[in-house]
C-alpha positions as CSV (number, residue, x, y, z in Angstrom):
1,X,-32.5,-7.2,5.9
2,X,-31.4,-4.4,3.3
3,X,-28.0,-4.7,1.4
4,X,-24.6,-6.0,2.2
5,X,-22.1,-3.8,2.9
6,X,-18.7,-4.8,3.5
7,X,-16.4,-3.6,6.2
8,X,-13.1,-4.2,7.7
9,X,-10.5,-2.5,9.6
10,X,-6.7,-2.8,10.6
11,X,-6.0,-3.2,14.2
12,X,-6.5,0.9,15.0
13,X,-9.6,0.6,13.2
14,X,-11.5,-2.5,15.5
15,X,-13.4,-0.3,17.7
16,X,-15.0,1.8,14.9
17,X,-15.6,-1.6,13.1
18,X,-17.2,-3.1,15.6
19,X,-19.6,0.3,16.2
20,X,-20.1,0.2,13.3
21,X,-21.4,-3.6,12.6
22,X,-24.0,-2.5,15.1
23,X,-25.2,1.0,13.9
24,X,-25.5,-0.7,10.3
25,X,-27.5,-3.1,11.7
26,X,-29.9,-0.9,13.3
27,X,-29.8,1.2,9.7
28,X,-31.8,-2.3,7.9
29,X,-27.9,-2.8,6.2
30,X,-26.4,-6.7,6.4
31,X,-22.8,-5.9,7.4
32,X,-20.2,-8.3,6.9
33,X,-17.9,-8.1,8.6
34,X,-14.3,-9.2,6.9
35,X,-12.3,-9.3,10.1
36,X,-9.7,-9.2,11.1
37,X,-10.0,-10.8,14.7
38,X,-9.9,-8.2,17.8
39,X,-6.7,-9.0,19.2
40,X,-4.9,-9.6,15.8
41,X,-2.0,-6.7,14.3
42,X,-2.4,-6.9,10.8
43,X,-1.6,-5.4,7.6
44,X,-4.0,-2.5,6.2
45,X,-3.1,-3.3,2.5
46,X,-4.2,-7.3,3.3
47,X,-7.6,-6.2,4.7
48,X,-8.4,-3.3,1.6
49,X,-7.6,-6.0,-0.4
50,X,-10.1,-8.3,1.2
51,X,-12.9,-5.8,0.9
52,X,-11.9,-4.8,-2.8
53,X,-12.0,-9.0,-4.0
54,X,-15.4,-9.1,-2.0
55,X,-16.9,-6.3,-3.7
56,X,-15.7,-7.6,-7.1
57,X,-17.0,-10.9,-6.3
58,X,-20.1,-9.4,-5.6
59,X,-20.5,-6.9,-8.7
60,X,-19.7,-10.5,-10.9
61,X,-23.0,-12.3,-9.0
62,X,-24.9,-9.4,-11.0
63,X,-26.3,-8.0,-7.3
64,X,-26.9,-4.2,-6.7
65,X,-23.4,-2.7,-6.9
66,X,-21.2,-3.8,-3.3
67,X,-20.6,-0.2,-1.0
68,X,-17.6,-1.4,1.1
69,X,-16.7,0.6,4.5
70,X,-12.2,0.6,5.3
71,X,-11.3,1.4,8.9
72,X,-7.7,2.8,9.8
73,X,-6.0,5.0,12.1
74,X,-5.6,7.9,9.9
75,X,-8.2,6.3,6.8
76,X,-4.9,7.0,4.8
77,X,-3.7,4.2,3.9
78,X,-6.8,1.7,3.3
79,X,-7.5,4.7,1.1
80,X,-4.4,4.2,-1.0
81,X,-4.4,0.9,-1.1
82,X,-8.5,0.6,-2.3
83,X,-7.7,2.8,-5.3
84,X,-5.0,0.9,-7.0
85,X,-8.1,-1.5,-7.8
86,X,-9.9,-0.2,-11.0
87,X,-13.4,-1.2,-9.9
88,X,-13.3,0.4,-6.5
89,X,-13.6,4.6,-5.9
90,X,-12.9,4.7,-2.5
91,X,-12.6,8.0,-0.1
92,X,-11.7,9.5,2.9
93,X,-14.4,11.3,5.0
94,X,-14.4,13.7,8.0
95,X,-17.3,15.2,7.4
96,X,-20.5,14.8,6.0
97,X,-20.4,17.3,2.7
98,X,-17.5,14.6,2.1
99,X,-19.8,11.8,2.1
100,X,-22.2,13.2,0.3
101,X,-19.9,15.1,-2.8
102,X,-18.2,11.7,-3.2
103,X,-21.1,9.8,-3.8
104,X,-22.6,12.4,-6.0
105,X,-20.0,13.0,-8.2
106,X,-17.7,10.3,-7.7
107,X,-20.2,7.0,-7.6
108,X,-17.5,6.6,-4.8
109,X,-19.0,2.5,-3.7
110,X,-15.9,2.5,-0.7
111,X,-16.0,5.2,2.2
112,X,-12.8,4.9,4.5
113,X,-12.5,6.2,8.2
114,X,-9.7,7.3,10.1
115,X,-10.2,5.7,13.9
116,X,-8.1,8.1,15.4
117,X,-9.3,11.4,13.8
118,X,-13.3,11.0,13.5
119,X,-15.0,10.2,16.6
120,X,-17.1,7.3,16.5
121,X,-20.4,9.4,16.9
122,X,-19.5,11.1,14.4
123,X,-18.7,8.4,11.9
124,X,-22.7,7.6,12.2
125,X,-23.9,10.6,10.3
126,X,-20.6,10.2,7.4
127,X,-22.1,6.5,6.8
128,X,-25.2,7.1,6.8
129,X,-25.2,9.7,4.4
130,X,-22.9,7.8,2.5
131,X,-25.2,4.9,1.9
132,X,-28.1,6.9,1.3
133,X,-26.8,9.6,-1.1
134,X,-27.7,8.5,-4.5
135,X,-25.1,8.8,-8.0
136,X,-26.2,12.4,-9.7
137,X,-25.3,10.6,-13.1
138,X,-25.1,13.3,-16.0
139,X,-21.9,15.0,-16.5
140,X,-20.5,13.0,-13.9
141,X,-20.9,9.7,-15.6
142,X,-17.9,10.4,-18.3
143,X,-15.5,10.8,-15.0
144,X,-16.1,8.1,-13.3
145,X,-16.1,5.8,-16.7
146,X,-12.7,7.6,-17.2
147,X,-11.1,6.7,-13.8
148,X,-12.0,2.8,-14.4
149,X,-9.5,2.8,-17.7
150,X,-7.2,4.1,-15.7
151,X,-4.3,1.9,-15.4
């Protein structure tokens, strides 16, 4: 099996999640799968946070650096709420030039969907080319070094 990725969703986001689980699967990705349960309402900020410890977690065992996948209704808020921790660059994609530019130039390791505005087909091509589009580095490097002292 290929590397972990982390995923979770709010309650307008379990469908996706679940899809999800499976396509990463069938990509050679380990997804694990943070919950919540399927017939649960919960709190977006309490399941970004999840995902944002889990990745840290993971970056402190000294593994390859954690991608983490956020499911809402809108991506909106798990996007907020994934950026007020300095080790995660988290963003929301609708399309795939999205995906790609924020892993490029932003070493984004977080890509957050909005349930109710991608379709789940479509969500396959945005993580896919989000897991597979490499850092460009250079010029880019200073940015991203810049964001993590933010406070």
């Amino acid at each position: 099996m290929g590397s972990r990725v982390f995923i979770t969703s709010d309650h307008n986001g379990n469908a996706a999640r679940a899809y999800l689980c499976r396509l990463l699967t069938r990509l050679g990705y380990e997804p694990v799968d943070l919950g919540p349960d399927y017939d649960t309402k919960v709190d977006y900020i309490d399941y970004a946070k999840k995902l944002c410890d889990n990745i840290y977690e993971e970056s402190l065992q000294g593994f390859k650096p954690a991608r983490g996948i956020l499911i809402c209704g809108t991506g909106t808020g798990m996007c907020i709420a994934a950026n007020r921790y300095s080790w995660i660059r988290a963003g929301l994609a609708t399309d795939r030039a999205t995906a790609e530019l924020m892993r490029q130039h932003n070493d984004a390791n977080v890509l957050v969907l909005g349930q109710w505005r991608t379709p789940l087909g479509q969500m396959d091509e945005l993580v896919q080319t989000f897991l597979e589009t490499p850092f460009e580095e250079g010029r880019h490097i200073p940015r991203v070094e810049k964001l993590g002292r933010l406070p």
